[in-house]
C-alpha positions as CSV (number, residue, x, y, z in Angstrom):
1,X,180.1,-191.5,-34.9
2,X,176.8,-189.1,-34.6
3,X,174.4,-190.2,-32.1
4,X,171.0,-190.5,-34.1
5,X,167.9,-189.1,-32.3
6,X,164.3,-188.6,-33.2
7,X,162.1,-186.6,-32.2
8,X,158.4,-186.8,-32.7
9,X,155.2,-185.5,-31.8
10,X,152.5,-182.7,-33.6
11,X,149.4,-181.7,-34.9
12,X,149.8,-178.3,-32.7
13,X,152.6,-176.1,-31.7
14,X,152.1,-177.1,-27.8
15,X,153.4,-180.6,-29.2
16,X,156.3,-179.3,-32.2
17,X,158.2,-176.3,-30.3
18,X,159.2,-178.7,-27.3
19,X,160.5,-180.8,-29.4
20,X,162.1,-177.9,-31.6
21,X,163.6,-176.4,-28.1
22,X,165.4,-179.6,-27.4
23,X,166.7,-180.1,-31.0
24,X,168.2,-177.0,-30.8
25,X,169.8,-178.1,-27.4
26,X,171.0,-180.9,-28.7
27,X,172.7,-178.9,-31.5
28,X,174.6,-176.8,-28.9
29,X,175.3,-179.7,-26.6
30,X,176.7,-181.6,-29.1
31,X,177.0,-179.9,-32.5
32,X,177.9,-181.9,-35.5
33,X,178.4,-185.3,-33.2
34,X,174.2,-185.2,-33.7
35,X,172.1,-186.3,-36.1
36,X,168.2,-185.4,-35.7
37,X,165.4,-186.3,-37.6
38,X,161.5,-185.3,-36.7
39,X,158.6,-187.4,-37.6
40,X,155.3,-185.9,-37.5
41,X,151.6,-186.3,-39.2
42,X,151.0,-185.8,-43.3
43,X,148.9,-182.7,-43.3
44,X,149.5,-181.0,-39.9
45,X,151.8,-177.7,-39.2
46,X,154.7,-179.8,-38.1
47,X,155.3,-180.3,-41.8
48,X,155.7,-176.8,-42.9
49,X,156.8,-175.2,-39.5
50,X,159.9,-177.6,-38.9
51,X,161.5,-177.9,-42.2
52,X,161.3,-173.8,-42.7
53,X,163.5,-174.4,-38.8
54,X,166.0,-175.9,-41.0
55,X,164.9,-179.6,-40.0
56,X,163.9,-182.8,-41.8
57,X,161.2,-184.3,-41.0
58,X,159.2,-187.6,-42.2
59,X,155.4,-187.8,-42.2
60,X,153.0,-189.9,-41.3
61,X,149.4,-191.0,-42.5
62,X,148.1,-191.4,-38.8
63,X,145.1,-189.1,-38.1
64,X,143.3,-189.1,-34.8
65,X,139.4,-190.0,-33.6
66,X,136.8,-187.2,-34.6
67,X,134.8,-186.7,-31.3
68,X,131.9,-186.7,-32.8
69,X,130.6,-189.8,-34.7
70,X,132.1,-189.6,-38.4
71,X,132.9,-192.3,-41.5
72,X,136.4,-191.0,-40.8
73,X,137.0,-192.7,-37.9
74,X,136.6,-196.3,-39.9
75,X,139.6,-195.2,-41.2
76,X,141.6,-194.8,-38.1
77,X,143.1,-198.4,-37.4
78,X,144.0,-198.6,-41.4
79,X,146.2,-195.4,-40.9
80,X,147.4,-196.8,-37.9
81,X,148.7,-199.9,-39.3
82,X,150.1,-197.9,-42.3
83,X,152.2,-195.6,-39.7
84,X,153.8,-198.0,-37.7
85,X,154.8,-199.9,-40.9
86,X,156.8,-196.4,-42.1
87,X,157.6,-195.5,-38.3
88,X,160.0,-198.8,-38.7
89,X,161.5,-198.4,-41.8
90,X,161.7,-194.6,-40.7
91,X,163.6,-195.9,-38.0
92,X,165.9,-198.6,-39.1
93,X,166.8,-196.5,-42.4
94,X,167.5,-193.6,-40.2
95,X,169.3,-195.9,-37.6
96,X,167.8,-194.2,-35.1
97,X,169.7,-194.5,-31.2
98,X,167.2,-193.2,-29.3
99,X,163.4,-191.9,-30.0
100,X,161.7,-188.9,-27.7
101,X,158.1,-188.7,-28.0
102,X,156.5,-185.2,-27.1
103,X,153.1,-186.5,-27.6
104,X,149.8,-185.9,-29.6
105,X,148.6,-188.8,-31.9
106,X,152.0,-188.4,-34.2
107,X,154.0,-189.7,-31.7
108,X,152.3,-192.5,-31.3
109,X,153.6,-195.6,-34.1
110,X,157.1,-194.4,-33.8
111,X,157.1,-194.9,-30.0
112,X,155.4,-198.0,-29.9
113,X,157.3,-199.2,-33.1
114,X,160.7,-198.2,-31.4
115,X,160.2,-200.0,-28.3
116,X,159.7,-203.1,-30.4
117,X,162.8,-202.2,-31.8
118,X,164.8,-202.5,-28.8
119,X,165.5,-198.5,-29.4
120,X,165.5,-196.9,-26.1
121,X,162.5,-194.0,-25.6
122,X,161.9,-190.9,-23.7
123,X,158.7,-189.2,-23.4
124,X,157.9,-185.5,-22.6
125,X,154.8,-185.2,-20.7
126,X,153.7,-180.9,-20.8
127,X,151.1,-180.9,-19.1
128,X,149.6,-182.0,-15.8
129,X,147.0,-184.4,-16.3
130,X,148.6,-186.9,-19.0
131,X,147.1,-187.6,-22.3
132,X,146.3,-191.5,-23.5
133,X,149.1,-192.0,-25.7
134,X,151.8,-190.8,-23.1
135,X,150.1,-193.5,-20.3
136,X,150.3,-196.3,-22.6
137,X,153.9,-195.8,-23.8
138,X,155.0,-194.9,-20.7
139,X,155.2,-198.6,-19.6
140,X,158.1,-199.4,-21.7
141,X,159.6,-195.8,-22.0
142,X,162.9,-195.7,-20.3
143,X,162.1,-192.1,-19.1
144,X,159.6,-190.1,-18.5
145,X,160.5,-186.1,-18.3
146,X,157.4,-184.2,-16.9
147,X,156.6,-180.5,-16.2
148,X,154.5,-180.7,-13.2
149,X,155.0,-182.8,-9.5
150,X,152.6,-185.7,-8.4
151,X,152.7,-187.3,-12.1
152,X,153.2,-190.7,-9.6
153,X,149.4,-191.4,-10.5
154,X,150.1,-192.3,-14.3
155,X,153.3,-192.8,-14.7
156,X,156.0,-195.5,-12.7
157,X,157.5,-193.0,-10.6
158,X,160.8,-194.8,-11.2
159,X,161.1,-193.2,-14.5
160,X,159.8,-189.7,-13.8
161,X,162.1,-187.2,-13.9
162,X,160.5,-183.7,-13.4
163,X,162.5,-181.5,-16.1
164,X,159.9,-178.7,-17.1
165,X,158.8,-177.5,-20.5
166,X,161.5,-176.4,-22.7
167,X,160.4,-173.6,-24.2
168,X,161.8,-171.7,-27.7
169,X,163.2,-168.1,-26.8
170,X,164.7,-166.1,-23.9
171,X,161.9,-165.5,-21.5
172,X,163.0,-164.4,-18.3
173,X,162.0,-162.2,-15.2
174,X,163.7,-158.8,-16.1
175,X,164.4,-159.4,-19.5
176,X,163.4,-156.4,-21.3
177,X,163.0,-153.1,-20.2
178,X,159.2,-152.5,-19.3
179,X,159.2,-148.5,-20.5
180,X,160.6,-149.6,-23.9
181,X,158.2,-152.5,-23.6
182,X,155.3,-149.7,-23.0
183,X,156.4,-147.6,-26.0
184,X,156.5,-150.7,-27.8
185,X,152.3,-150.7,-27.7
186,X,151.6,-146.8,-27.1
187,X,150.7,-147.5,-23.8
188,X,151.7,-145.2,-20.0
189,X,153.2,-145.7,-17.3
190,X,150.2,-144.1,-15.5
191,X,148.0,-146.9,-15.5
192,X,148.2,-150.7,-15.3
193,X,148.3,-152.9,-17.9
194,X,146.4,-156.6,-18.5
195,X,147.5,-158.7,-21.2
196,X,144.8,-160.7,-22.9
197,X,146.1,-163.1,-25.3
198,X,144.1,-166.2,-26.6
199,X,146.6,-168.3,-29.2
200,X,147.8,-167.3,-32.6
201,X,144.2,-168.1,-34.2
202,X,142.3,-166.7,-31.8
203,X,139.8,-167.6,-28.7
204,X,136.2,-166.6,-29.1
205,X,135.5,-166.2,-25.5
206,X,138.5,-164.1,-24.7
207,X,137.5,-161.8,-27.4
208,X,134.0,-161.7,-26.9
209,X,135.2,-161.2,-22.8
210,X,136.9,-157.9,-24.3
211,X,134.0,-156.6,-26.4
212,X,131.5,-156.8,-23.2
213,X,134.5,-155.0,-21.2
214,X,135.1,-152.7,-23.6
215,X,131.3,-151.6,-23.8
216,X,130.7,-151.4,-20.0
217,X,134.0,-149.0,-19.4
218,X,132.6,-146.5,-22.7
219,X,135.6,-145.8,-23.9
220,X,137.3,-144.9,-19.9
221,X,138.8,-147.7,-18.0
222,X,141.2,-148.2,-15.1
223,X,143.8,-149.9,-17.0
224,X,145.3,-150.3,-20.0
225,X,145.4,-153.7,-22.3
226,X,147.5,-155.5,-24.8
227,X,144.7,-157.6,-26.5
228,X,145.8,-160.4,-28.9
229,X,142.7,-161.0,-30.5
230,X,143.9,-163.8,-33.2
231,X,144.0,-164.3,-36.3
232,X,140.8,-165.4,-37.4
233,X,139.0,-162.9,-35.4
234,X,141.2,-160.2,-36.6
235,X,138.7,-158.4,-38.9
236,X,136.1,-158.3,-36.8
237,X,137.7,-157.0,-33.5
238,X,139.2,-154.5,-36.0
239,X,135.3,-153.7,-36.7
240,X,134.2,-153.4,-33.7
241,X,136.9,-151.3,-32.3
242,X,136.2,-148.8,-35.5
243,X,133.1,-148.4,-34.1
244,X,133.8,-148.3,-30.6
245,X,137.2,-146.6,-30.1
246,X,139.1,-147.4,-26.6
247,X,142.3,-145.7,-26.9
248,X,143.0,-147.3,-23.7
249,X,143.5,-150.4,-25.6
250,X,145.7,-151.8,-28.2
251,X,144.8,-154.5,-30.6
252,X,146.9,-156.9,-32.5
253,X,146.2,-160.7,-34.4
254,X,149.8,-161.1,-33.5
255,X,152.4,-160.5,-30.7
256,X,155.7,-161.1,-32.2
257,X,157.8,-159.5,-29.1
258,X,156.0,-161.7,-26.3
259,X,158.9,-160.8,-24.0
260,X,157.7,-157.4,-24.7
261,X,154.2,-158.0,-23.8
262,X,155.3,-159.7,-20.2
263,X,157.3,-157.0,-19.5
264,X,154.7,-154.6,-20.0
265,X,152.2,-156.6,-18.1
266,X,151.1,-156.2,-14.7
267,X,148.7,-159.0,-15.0
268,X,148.1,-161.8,-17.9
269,X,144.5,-163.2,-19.1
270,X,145.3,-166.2,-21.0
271,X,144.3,-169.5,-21.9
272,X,146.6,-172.7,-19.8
273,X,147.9,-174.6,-22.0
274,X,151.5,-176.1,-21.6
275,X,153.7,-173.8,-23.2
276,X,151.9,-170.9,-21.7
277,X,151.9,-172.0,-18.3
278,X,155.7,-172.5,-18.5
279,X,156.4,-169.3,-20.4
280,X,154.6,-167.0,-17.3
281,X,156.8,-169.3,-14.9
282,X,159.8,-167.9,-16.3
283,X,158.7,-164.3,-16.7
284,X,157.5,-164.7,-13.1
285,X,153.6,-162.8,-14.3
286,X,150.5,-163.0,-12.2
287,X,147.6,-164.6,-14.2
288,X,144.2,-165.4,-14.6
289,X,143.8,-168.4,-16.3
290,X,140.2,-168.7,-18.6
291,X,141.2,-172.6,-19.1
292,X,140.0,-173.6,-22.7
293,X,136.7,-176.4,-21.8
294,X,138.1,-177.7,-25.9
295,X,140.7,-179.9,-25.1
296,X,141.3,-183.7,-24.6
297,X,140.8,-184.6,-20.5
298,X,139.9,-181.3,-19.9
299,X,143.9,-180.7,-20.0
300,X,143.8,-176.5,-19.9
301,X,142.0,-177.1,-16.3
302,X,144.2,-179.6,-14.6
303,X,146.8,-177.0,-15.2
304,X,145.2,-174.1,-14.1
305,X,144.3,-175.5,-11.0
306,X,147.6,-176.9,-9.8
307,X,149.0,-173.5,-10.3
308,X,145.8,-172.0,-8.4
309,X,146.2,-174.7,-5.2
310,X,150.3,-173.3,-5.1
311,X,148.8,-169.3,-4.8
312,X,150.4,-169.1,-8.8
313,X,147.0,-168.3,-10.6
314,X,143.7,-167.0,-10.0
315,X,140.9,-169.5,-12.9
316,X,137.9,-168.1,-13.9
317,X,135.9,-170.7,-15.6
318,X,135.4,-170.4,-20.1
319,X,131.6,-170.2,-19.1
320,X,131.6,-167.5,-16.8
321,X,134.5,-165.3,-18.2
322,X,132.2,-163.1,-20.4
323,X,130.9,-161.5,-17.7
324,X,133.5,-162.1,-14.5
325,X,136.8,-162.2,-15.8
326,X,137.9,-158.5,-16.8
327,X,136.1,-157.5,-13.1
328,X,138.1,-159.9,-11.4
329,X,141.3,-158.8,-12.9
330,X,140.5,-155.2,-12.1
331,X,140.3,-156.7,-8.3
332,X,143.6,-158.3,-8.5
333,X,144.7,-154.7,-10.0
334,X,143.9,-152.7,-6.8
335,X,145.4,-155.0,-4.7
336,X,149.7,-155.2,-5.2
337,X,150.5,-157.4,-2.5
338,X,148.0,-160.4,-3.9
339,X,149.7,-159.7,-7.5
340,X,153.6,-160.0,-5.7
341,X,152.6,-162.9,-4.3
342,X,151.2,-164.6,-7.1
343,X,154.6,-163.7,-9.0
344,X,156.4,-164.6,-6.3
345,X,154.5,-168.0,-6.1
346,X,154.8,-168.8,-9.6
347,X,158.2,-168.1,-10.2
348,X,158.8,-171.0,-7.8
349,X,157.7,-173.1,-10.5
350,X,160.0,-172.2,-13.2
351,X,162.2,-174.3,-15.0
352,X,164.6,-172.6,-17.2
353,X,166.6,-175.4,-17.8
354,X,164.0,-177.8,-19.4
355,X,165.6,-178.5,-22.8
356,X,169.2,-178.9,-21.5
357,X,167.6,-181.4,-18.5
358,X,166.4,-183.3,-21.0
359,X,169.3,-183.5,-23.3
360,X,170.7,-184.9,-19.7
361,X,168.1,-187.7,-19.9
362,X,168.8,-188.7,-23.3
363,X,172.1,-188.8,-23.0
364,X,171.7,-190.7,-20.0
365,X,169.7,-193.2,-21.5
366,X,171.9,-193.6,-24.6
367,X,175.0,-194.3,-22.1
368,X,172.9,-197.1,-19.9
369,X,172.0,-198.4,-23.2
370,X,175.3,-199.3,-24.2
371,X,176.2,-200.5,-20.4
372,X,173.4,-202.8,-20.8
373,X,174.3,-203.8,-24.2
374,X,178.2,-204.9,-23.0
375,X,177.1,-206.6,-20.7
């Protein structure tokens, strides 16, 4: 009989692909002796992005608290109740074994419902300050998989098992050749290159950090860069790069080849959120982290600061970046033994086992379930 496992968490990809990376672990672990089902929120990308992965996936009504002070929010505990209601009948209909959360509000009713249950839960905690759902299930989760050490201060260290990120995709140190990589984006092997990539929709202060750098060098610069300006910026970097040409320079909304573009970096400029951090872990890349001031508990930060304190990162703060960052990367540029040992550092913290280390855990958990359960 099929083990039956869901998976559950959303509202950005930082939350879905994890969870995607160890369904598709599962799937090789254990091919057609697994049964998976996602549950996300009505509305958000989980419900297009998963299914077109070949998935099925239930939604639910849940929504999260606006910041700011908005009717919406009234309506909060309503969707609440409503989403742990389908969460159980999700569950039971589904026969569900064992429930991993990967956090973000979706995640949410079916963990809390499933521990009500009796169905054994896991949680995958990505980053290195955890968020509020993650502490308040993690009381009666049965494991706790985390990405970075010293995760003692929220969670029962009993239950922590550090596993990584799992990550989508082959990323590794040498795994693409870096003068096909070069070719790849018209760029030499005569001067270094900086990647500066900001999310697929785009970070205002990386690009606006670009324009400013871009105006200062006139059109000659020391190095070369990949710049992922995003899609909603798209037109108007295109625009401004019309009217101030830097061949030096290539410009993109979209890096579909990212292995490419870490192999053809000598230095990353990049935003910190999870799946970042753990992709330039495994592709062993100095970086200089402009952490995203955006984000709930200040997240982006906490992780570019325990890389920093290990010698992995150099942060420049989203305030200051304008005007500092670019500079400080050309520093880092002219001096190869800080970059080799930032690489060096960094790579330490890889874990290119994430997915399959938590497959362990849940199969694990399912095993001391049904010890428990004889007994």
């Amino acid at each position: 009989m099929a083990i039956r496992v869901i998976l559950s968490g959303g509202g950005t990809g930082g939350h879905i692909y994890p969870a995607v990376a160890v369904a598709e672990a599962l799937k090789r672990r254990l091919g057609d002796e697994v049964e998976l089902l996602f549950v996300g929120a009505e509305g958000k990308m989980e419900m297009e992005k998963v299914p077109a992965l070949g998935y099925r996936i239930v939604g639910l009504p849940i929504a999260g608290l606006q910041r700011r002070l908005e009717w919406r929010n009234l309506l909060v505990p309503f969707k609440v109740l409503r989403s742990i209601r389908l969460a159980r009948r999700t569950i039971r209909d589904f026969g569900a074994d064992v429930v991993v959360g990967f956090g973000g509000y979706a995640s949410a009713p079916v963990l809390w419902a499933a521990q009500r249950m009796g169905v054994p839960t896991l949680i995958q905690e990505q980053n290195s300050y955890a968020g509020v759902t993650n502490k308040i299930l993690a009381r009666r989760a049965a494991r706790i998989c985390t990405a970075y050490e010293g995760m003692e201060r929220f969670f029962p260290a009993e239950k922590i098992v550090l596993t990584g990120n799992p990550l989508r995709g082959g990323f590794s140190k040498g795994g693409v050749d870096r003068r096909e990589a070069l070719a790849r984006f018209g760029l030499t092997e005569e001067l270094p290159v900086v990647l500066v990539v900001g999310g697929s929709l785009g970070t205002r202060s990386l690009n606006e950090m670009m324009k400013a750098w871009i105006l200062s060098t006139g059109g000659k610069a020391p190095m070369q860069v990949i710049w992922q300006t995003g899609k909603y910026y798209e037109r108007e970097m295109q625009a401004f790069l019309a009217a101030h040409p830097a061949p030096h320079v290539w410009q993109g909304a979209f890096i579909d080849r990212m292995d490419c573009a870490y192999a053809a970096a000598d230095l990353v400029v990049s935003r910190s959120g999870a799946g970042t951090v753990s992709e330039l872990c495994l592709v062993a890349k100095p970086v200089l982290f402009v952490p995203s001031p955006n984000v709930a508990e200040d997240h982006q930060t906490k992780n570019a600061r325990a890389l920093e304190a290990k010698g992995a990162a150099v942060v420049v703060a989203d305030a200051e970046c304008r005007t500092t960052a670019m500079r400080r990367a050309e520093e880092l540029l002219a001096d190869p033994a800080a970059l080799r040992r930032m690489s060096d550092n960094i790579e330490q913290l890889a874990k290119p086992r994430a997915a399959d280390a938590i497959v362990d855990e849940v199969l694990r958990v399912l095993e001391q379930t049904k010890g428990t359960k004889k007994k």
